[in-house]
C-alpha positions in Angstrom: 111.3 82.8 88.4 107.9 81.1 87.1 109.0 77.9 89.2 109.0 80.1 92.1 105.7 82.0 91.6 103.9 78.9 91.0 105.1 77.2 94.3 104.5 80.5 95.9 100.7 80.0 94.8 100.2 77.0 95.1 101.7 77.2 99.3 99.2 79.7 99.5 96.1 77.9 98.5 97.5 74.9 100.3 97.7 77.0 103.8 93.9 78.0 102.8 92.1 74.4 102.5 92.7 73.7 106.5 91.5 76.8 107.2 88.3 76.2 105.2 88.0 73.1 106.8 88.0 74.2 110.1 85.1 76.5 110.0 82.9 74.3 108.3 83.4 72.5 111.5 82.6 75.5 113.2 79.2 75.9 110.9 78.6 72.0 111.6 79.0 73.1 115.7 81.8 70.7 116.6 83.7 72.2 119.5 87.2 72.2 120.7 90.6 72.6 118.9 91.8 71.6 115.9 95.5 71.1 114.1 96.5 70.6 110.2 99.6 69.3 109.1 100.7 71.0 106.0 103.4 69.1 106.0 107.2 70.2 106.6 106.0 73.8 105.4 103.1 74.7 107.5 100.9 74.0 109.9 96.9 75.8 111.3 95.7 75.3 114.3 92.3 76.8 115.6 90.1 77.0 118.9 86.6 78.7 119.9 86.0 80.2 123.0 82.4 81.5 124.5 83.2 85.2 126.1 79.6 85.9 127.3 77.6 86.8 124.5 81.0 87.0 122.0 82.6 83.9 120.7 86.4 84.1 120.0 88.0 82.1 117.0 91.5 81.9 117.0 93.7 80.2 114.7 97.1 80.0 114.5 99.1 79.5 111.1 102.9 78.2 111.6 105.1 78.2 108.6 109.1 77.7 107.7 110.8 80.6 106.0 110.2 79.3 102.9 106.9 79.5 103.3 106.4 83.0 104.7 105.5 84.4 101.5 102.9 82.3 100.7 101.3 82.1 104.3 100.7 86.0 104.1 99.5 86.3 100.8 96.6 83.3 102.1 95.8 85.3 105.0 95.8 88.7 102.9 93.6 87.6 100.3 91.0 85.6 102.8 90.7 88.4 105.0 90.6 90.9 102.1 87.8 88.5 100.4 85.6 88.3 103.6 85.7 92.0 104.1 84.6 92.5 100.5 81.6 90.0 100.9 80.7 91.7 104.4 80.2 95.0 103.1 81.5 97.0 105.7 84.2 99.8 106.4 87.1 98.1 107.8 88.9 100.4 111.0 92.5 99.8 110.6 94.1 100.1 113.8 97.8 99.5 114.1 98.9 98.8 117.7 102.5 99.9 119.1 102.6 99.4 122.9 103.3 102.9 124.6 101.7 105.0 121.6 99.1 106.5 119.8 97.7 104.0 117.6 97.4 104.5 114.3 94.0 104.6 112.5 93.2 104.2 109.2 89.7 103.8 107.6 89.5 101.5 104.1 86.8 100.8 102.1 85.7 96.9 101.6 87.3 96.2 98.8 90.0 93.6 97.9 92.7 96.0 96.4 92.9 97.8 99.5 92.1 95.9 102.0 94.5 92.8 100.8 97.7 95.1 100.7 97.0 96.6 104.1 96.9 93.1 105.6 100.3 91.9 104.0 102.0 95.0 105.1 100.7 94.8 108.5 101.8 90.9 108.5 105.5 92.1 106.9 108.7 91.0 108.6 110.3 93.5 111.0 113.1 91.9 112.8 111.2 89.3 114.9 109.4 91.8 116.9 105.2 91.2 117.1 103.2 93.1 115.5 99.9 93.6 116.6 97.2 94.6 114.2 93.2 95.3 114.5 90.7 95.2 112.0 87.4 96.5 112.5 84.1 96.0 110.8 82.2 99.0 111.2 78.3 99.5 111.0 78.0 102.2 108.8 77.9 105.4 110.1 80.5 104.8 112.1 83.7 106.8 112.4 87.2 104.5 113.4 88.0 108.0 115.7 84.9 107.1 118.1 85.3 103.8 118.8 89.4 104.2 119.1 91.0 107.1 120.7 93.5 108.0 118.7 95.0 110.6 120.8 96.0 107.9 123.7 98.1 104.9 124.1 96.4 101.9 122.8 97.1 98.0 123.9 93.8 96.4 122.3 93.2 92.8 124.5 90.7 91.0 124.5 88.6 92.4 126.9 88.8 95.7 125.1 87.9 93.9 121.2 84.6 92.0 123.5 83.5 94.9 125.1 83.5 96.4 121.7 81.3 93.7 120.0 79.2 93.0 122.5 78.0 96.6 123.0 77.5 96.8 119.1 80.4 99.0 118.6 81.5 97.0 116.0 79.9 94.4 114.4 83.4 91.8 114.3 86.5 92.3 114.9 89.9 90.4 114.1 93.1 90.5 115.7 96.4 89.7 113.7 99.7 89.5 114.6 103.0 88.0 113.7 105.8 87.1 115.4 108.8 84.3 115.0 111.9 82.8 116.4 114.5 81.2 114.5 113.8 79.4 111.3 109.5 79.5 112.5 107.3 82.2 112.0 104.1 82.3 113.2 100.2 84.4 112.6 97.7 84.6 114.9 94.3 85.5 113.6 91.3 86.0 116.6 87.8 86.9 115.2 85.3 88.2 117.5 81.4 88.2 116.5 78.7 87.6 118.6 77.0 84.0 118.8 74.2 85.1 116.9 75.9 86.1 114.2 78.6 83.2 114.4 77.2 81.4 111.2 76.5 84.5 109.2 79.8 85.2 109.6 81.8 82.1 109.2 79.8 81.7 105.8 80.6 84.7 104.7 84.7 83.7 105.7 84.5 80.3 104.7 82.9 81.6 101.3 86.1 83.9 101.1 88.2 81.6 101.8 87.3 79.1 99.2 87.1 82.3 96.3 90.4 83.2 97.7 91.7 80.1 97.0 90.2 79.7 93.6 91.7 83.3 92.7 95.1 82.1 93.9 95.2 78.5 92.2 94.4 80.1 88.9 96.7 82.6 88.8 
């Protein structure tokens, strides 16, 4: 049982180092794409794109079953950090294509934030699972910038239109999906340019507390 925590911990600090690295390269304004070998376990890969005034970071994290666990406890806990450090209410929009979505507002902290994100990321029979997290400015309500009395789809010309009109000031998409023996996370952050290094300091800087939280428990 301890044998298994600990590899279960130590996986999920090991999927958060690439990660880290890839937005100091970010911060350091190197362009392009980027892939990480975890070895037979995992693997990230990331890209930047330029959507006007809105840059889009999306990164990919592919891990064996084994590793499931600990890839959603990494991605849990750094998103969970970075909305702690950021300060903001996070809109919690849960997307099912054909219906309502389903809205929920949490405060920044790590103990609610961090479950939300691993339940959203949970297995459900290999079908994706679209999520939305929204950083709101505050006075804000989720129900004005999300109708939650119509079908929502999300996309990404909904999440830019949203940052770019100050709606929200980021956004990140999750979603998982899989096929047999692979699963696989997307993560897409939106932010405008100008605030691209704030905010990758503020996620790189969860990231690395994240990691240290997980490698000393």
């Amino acid at each position: 049982m301890a044998a298994g925590v600990g590899r279960l911990r130590r996986l999920a600090a090991a999927v958060l180092l690439p990660v880290s690295g890839a937005l100091a390269a970010f911060r350091a304004r190197r362009r392009g794409r980027r892939s990480d070998d975890l070895g037979r376990d995992a693997r990230v890969s990331w890209s930047r794109r330029r959507l006007g005034s809105v840059v889009r970071i999306r990164c990919d994290v592919d891990a064996q079953p084994a590793s499931a666990a600990g890839a959603g406890v990494a991605v849990a806990a750094a998103v969970a950090e970075a909305a702690a450090r950021l300060g903001l209410t996070i809109g919690s929009v849960g997307i099912v294509p054909g219906e309502e979505p389903r809205l929920v507002a949490l405060a920044p902290r790590r103990d609610l934030v961090a479950p939300a994100v691993l339940d959203a990321l949970a297995w459900r029979g290999g079908h994706p699972r679209p999520h939305l997290w929204l950083a709101l400015p505050p006075g804000t309500y989720l129900a004005s910038v999300v109708d939650p009395f119509r079908p929502f789809a999300g996309g990404d010309e909904f999440v830019v239109g949203l940052v770019r009109s100050g709606a929200v000031r980021c956004a990140l998409a999750t979603e998982r999906s899989g096929d047999a023996g692979v699963f696989r996370v997307r993560l897409a952050c939106y932010c405008p340019r100008s605030d691209l290094g704030a905010l990758v300091g503020f996620v790189r800087a969860g990231l690395e507390s994240a990691r240290e939280r997980t490698a000393a428990r």
